[in-house]
C-alpha positions as CSV (number, residue, x, y, z in Angstrom):
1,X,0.0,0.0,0.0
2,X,1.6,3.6,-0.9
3,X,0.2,6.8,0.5
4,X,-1.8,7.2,-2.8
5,X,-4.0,4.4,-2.1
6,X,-3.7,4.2,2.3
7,X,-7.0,3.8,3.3
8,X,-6.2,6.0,6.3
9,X,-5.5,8.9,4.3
10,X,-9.0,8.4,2.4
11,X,-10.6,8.5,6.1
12,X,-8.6,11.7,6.6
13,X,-10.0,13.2,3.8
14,X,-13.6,12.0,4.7
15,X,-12.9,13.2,8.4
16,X,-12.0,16.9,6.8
17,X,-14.7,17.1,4.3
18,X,-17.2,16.5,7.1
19,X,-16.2,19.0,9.5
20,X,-14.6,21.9,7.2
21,X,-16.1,24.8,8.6
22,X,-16.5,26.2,5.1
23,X,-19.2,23.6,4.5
24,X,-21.8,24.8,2.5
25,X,-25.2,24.1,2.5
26,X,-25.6,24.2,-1.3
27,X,-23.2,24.8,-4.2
28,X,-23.2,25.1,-7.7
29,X,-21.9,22.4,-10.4
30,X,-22.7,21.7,-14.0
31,X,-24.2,25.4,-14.0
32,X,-27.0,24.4,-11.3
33,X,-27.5,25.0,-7.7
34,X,-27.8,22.1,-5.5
35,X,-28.6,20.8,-1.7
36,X,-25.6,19.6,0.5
37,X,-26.9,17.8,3.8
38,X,-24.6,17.1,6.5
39,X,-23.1,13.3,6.6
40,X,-23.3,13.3,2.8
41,X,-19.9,13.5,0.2
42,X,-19.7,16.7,-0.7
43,X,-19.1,17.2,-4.5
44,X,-17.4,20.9,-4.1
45,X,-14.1,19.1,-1.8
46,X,-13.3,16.9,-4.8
47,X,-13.1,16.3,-8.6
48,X,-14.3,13.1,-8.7
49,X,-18.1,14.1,-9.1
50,X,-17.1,16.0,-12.2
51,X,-14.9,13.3,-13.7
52,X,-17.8,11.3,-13.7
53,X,-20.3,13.5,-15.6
54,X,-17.7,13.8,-17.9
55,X,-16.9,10.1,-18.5
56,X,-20.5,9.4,-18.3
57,X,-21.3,12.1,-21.1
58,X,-23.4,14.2,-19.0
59,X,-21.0,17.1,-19.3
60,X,-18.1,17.6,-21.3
61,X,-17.2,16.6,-24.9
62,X,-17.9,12.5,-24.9
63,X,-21.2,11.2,-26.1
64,X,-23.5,10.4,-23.7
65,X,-23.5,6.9,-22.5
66,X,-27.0,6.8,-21.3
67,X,-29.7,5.7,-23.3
68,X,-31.8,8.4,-24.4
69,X,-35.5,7.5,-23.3
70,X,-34.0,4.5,-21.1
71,X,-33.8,3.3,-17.6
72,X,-30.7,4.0,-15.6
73,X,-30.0,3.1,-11.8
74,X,-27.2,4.8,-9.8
75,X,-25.5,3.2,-6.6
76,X,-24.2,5.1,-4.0
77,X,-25.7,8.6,-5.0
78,X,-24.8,11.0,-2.7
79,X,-26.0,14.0,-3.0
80,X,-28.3,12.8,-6.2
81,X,-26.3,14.7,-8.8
82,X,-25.6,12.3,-11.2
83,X,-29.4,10.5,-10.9
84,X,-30.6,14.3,-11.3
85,X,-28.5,14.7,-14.6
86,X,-29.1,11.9,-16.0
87,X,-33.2,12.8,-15.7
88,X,-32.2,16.4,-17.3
89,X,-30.3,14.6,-19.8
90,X,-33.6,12.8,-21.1
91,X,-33.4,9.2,-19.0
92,X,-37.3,8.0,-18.4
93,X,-36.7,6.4,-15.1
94,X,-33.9,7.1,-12.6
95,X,-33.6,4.6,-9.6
96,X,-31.1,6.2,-7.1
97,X,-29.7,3.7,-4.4
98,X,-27.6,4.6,-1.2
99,X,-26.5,2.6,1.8
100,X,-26.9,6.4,4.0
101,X,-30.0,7.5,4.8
102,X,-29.4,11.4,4.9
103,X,-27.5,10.7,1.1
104,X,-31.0,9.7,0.1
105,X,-32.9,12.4,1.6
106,X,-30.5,14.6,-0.7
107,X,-31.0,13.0,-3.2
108,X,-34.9,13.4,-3.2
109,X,-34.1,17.0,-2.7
110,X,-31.7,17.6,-5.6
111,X,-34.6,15.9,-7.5
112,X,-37.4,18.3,-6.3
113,X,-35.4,21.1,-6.9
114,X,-34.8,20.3,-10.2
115,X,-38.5,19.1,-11.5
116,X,-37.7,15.8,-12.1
117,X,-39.0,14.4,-8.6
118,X,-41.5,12.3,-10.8
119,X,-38.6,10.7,-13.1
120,X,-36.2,9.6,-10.1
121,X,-36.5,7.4,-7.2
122,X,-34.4,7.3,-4.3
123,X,-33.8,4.0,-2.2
124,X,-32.5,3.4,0.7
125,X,-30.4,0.5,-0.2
126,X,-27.2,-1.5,0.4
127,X,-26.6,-1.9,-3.7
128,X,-29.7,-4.0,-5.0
129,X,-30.5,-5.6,-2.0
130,X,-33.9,-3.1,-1.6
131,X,-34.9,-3.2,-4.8
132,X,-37.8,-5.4,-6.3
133,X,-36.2,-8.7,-7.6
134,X,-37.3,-8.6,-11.3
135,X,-36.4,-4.9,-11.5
136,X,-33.8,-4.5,-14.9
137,X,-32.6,-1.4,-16.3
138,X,-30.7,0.2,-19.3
139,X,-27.4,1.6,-17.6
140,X,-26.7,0.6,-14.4
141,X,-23.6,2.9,-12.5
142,X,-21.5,3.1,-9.6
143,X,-19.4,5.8,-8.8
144,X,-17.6,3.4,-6.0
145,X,-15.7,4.0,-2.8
146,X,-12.6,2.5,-4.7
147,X,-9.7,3.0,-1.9
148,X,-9.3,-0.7,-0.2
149,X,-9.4,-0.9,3.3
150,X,-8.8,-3.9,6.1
151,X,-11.1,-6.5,6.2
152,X,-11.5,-6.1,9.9
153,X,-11.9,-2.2,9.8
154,X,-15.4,-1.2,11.2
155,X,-17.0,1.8,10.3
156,X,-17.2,4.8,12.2
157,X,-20.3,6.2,10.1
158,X,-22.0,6.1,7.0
159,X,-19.9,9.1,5.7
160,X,-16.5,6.8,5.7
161,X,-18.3,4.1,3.3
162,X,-18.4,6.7,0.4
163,X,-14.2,6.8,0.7
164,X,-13.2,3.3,1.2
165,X,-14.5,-0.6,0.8
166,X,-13.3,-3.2,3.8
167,X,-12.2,-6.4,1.8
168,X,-13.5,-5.2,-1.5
169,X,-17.0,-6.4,-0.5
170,X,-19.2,-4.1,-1.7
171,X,-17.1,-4.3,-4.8
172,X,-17.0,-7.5,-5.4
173,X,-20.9,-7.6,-4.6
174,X,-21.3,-5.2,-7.3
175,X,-19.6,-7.4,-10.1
176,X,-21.6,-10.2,-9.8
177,X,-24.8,-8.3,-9.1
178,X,-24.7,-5.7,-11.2
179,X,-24.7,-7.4,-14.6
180,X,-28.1,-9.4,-13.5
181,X,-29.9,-6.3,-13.0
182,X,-29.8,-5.0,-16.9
183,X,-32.4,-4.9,-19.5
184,X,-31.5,-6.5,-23.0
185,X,-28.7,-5.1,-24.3
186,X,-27.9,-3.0,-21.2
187,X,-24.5,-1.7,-20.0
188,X,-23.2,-2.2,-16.3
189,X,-20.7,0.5,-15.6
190,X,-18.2,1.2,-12.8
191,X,-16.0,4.3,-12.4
192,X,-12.8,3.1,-10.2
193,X,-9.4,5.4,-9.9
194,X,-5.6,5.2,-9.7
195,X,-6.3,5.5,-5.7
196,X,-8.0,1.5,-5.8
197,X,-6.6,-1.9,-6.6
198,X,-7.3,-2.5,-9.9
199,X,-5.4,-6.1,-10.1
200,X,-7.4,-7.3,-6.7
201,X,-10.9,-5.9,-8.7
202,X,-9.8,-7.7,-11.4
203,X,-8.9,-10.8,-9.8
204,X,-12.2,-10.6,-8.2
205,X,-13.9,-9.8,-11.6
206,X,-11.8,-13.0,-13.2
207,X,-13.3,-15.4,-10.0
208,X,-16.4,-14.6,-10.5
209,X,-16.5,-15.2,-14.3
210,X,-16.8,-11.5,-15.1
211,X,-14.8,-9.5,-17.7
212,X,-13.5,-5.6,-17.4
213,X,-13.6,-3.2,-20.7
214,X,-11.7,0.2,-19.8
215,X,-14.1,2.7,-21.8
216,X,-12.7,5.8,-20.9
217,X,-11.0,7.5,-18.6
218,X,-10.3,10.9,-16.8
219,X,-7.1,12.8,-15.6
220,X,-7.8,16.0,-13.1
221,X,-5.9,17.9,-10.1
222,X,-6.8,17.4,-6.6
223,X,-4.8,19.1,-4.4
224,X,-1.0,18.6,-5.2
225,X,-1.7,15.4,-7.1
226,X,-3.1,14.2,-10.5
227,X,-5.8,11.5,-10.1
228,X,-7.5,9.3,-12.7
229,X,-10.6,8.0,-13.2
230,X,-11.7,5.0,-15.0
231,X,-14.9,3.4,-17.1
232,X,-15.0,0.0,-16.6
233,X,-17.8,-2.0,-18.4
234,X,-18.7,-5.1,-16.5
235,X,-19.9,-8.1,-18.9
236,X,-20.6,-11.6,-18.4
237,X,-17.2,-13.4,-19.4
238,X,-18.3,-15.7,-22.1
């Protein structure tokens, strides 16, 4: 493990972002104003939420990956941004999941505030596990918690689980789950970073009969350092 990808430096990072006192209670991205609630990642501390619009098409110069017209489901949502886009960006049904209960509060907000409260749902949900069972859907995403930590580290709050993953669990949940939740011809997406462990995903992708397709990826400044972003497309290994 280097200091790039120490898992005790990501909960540094959570531990300031919660209690900066510059805080805000909303802030503006993608040329909108939008809701921050206390306990939940805040999008203005980091790049990251921006990388992903951009990968995702949302933003930026790429072409959108989301079907026009189509279903998408977001894990881990945060503050809703991404689920809220998507909508904007002419998705039929949004399904937002997230294992904190304040992140989907936000999320129901950003959606209200936006007028697309009708288009996406927010679930309280660790992954898939509240959603119905037959439930399929065009694009499904997650924006993941990519820095590994300890199997044995407990959590000190649901803040800390959108910066690191104990064991690769949640991770490894998500590549076998996540391809059994599309629609014909759908796409299962995850967007991991230089700060994971991209040969233990992989491994983990390889054991569970699951292939990884970089589609794109994203360089950008945080602080003193250049991170990437990456694409990954999740697909049945035939």
């Amino acid at each position: 493990m280097t200091e790039r990808t120490s898992y005790e430096r990501s909960l540094e990072r959570s531990r300031a972002a919660l209690n900066r006192p510059d805080r805000p209670d909303t802030f503006t991205m993608a040329g909108r104003e939008w809701d921050l609630l206390d306990d939940v990642f805040a999008p203005p501390f980091s790049g990251t939420t921006g990388a992903a619009m951009d990968v995702l098409g949302l933003t930026g110069t790429h072409a959108p990956l989301l079907r026009s017209g189509g279903s998408f489901l977001e894990v881990g949502s945060g503050t809703g941004i991404i689920a809220v886009m998507a909508a904007l960006r002419g998705a039929a049904r949004v399904v937002a999941t997230d294992i904190n209960a304040r992140a989907v509060e936000n999320t129901r907000r950003n959606a209200g505030r936006h007028g697309i409260g009708d288009r996406v749902r927010a679930v309280h949900s660790d992954l898939f596990s509240a959603l119905d069972a037959d439930d399929r859907f065009d694009c499904v995403y997650w924006h993941s918690n990519f820095v590994l930590a300890p199997d044995d580290y407990r959590y000190r709050g649901d803040h800390e689980r959108a910066y690191i993953d104990t064991g690769y669990r949640a991770h490894e949940r998500y590549l076998v789950e996540a391809p059994l939740r599309l629609a014909p011809g759908g796409r299962a997406l995850l967007q991991f970073s230089d700060r994971g462990d991209l040969a233990r995903l992989t491994a983990l992708a390889t054991a569970h009969g699951r292939r990884l397709e970089v589609l794109r990826r994203h360089s950008f400044p945080e602080g003193t350092e250049t991170l990437e972003h990456i694409l990954l497309e999740i697909s049945v290994a035939s």
